[in-house]
C-alpha positions in Angstrom: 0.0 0.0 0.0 2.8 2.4 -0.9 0.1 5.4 -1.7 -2.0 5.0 1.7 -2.9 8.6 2.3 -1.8 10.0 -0.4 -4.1 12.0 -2.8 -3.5 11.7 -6.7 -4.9 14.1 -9.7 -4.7 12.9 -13.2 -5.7 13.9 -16.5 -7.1 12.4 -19.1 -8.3 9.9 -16.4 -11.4 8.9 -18.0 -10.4 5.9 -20.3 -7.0 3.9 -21.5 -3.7 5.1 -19.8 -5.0 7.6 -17.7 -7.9 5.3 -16.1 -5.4 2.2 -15.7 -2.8 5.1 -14.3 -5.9 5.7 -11.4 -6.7 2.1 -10.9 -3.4 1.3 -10.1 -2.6 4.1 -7.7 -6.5 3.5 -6.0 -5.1 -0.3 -5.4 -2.3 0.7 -3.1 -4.4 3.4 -1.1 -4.4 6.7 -3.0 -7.7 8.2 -3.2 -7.7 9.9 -6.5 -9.1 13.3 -8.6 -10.3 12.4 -12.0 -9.9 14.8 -15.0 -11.3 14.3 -17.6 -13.6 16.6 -20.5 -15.8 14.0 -20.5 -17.5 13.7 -17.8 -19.4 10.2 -18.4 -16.0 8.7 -19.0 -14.6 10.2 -15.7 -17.5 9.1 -13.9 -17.2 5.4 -14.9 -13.1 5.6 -14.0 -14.5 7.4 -10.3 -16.9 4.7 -10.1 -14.1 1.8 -10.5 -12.1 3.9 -8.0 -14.5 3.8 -5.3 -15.1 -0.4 -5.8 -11.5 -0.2 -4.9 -12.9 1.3 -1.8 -10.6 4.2 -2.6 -12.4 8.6 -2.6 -12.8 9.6 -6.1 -13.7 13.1 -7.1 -15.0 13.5 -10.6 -13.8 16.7 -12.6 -14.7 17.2 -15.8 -12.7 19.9 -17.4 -10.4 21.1 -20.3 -7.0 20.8 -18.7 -6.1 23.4 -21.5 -8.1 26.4 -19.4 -6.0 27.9 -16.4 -9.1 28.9 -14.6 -10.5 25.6 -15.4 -7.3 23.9 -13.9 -6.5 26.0 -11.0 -10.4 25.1 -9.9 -9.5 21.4 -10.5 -6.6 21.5 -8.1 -7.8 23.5 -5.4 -11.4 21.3 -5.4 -9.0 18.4 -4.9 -7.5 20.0 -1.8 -10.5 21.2 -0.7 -12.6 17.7 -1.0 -9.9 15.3 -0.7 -7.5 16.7 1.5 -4.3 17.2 -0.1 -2.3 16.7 -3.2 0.6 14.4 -3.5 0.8 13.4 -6.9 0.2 15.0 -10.2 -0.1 13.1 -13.3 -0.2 14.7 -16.6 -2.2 12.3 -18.8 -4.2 13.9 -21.2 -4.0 14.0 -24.6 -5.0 14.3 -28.1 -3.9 13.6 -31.7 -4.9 15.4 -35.1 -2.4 13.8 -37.4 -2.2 15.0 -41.0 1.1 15.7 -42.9 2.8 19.3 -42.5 1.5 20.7 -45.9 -2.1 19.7 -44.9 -2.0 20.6 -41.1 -4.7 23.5 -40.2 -2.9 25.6 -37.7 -6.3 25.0 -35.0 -5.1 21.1 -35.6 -1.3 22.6 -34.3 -2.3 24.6 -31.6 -4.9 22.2 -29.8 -2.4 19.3 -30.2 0.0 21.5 -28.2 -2.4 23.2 -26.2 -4.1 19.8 -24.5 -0.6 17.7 -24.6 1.8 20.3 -23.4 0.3 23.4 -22.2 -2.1 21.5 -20.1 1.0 19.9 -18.0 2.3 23.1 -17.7 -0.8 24.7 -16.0 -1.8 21.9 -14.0 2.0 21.5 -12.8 1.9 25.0 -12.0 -1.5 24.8 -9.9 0.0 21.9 -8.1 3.7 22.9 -7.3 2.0 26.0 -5.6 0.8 23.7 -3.0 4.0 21.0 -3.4 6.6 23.5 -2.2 4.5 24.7 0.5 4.3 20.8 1.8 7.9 20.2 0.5 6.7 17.1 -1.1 5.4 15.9 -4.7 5.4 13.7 -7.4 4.8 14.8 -10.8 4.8 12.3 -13.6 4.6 13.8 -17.2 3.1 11.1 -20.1 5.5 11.7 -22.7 5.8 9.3 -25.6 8.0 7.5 -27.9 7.4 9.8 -30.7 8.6 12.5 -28.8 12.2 10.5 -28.9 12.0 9.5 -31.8 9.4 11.7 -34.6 6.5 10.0 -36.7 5.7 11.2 -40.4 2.3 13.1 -40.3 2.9 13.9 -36.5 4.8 17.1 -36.1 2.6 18.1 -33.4 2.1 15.2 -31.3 5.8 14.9 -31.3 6.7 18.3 -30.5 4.2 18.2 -28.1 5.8 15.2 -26.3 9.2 16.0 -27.2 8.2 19.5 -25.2 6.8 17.4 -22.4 10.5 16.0 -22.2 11.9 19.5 -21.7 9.7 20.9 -19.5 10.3 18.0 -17.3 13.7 18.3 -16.9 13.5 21.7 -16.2 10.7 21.5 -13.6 12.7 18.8 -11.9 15.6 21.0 -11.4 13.6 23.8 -10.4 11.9 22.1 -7.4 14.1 19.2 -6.7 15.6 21.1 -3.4 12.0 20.9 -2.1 11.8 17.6 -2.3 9.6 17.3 -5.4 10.6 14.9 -8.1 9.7 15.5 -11.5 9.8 12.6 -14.4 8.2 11.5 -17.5 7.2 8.2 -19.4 7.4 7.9 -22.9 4.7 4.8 -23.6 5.2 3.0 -26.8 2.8 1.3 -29.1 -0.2 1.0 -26.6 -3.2 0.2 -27.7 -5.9 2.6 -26.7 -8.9 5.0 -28.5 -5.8 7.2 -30.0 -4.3 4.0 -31.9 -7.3 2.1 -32.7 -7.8 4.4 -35.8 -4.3 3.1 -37.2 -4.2 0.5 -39.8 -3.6 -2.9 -39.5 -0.4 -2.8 -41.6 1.4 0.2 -39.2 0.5 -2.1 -36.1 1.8 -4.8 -37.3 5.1 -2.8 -38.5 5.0 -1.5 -34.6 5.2 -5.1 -33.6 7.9 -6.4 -35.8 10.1 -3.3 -34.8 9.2 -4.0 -31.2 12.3 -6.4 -29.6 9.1 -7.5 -27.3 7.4 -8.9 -30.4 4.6 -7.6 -29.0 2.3 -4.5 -28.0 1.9 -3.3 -24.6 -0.9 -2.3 -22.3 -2.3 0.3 -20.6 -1.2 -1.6 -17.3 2.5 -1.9 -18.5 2.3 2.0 -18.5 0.3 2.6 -15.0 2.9 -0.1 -13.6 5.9 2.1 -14.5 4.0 5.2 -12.9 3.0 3.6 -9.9 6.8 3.2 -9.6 7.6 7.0 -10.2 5.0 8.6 -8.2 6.5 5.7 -5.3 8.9 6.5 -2.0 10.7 4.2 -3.8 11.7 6.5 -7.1 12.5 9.3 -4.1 16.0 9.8 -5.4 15.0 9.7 -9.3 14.3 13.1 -10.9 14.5 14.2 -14.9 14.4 11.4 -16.2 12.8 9.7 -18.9 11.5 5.8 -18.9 10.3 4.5 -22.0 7.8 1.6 -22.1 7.8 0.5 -25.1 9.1 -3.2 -25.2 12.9 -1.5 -27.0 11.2 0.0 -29.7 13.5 3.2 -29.4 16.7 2.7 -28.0 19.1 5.4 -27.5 
């Protein structure tokens, strides 16, 4: 029960990574905010929470609205307590190649995937340094290491996620407030089930796994991050991706 006590907020909570990311902090005692803009989605995630016989409080919000995220964090506070552990989940893709791209398709890609960690991690330090304690974990992703044809802004989204976490973990580091990222691999959830058969199964073969993860392979390594036992880890950068980039 390494998270008895604490409190956890994460967005994008309502389905694939972000709701196995709450299940698996709710089964070892955190009680957990869920963010999410939709709010049936984050309902159902609060509702598997609470069978865990873990507090849930739903939010449903755009994590890309400072007023909406401040409110977020200090309802969390306010209802459950405290905040211990941010994790900045959400996400969205709009992939089209460079030529094509619509500039709304560039700046919502970067708005919910990288701004959004910025304001929420902003909201939350606030509170952090005050307690001299934290754990942010930043969903990055393999394309942020890495690039994909017809993504240039998922991946400079994630590859900015990668940035801003090393620099966040030096700033707050002497407070003891650790800051890291995980950059998932092929996962399959609702933002790869649009993909075609033929670019899965070229993920797989370049995968030295021979085979895709899950959305628990993910929540595992974060449950490991956001742990006591990650206390002397900070800025760093854990891919789960079976090898598929090395560097």
């Amino acid at each position: 029960m390494r998270f008895e006590g604490k409190v956890a907020l994460i967005t994008g909570a309502g389905r694939g990574i972000g709701r196995a990311i709450a299940l698996r902090l709710a089964q070892e005692g955190a009680n957990v905010a869920v963010v999410d803009l939709n709010g049936d989605n984050a309902r159902d995630t609060a509702d598997l929470v609470r069978n865990l016989g873990r507090q849930a409080l739903v939010i449903q919000a755009d994590v890309s609205d400072p007023d909406a995220v401040q409110h977020a964090v200090n309802q969390t506070i306010e209802q459950l307590g405290d905040l211990h552990i941010l994790v900045n989940n959400a996400g969205i893709t709009r992939d089209m190649l460079i030529i094509k791209m619509k500039d709304e398709d560039w700046r919502k890609v970067i708005d919910v995937n990288l701004t959004s960690a910025f304001l929420c991690s902003r909201a939350a330090v606030k509170h952090m340094l005050r307690k001299r304690y934290g754990r942010i974990v930043n969903i990055s992703s393999v394309v942020g290491l890495a690039g994909q044809a017809g993504q240039t802004n998922y991946a400079a989204s994630k590859a900015g996620l990668i940035g801003f976490t090393k620099s966040l973990a030096k700033e707050v580091g002497s407070r003891g407030i650790t800051v890291n990222a995980v950059a998932p691999g092929f996962i399959p959830t609702a933002l790869t089930e649009v993909l075609p058969e033929e670019q899965r199964a070229a993920a797989i073969a370049a995968t030295p796994l021979g085979r895709l993860g899950t959305v628990e392979d993910v929540a595992n390594a974060v449950a490991f991050l956001a742990s006591d036992e990650a206390s002397f880890i900070t800025g760093q950068v854990l891919s789960v991706d079976g090898g598929l980039v090395m560097q």
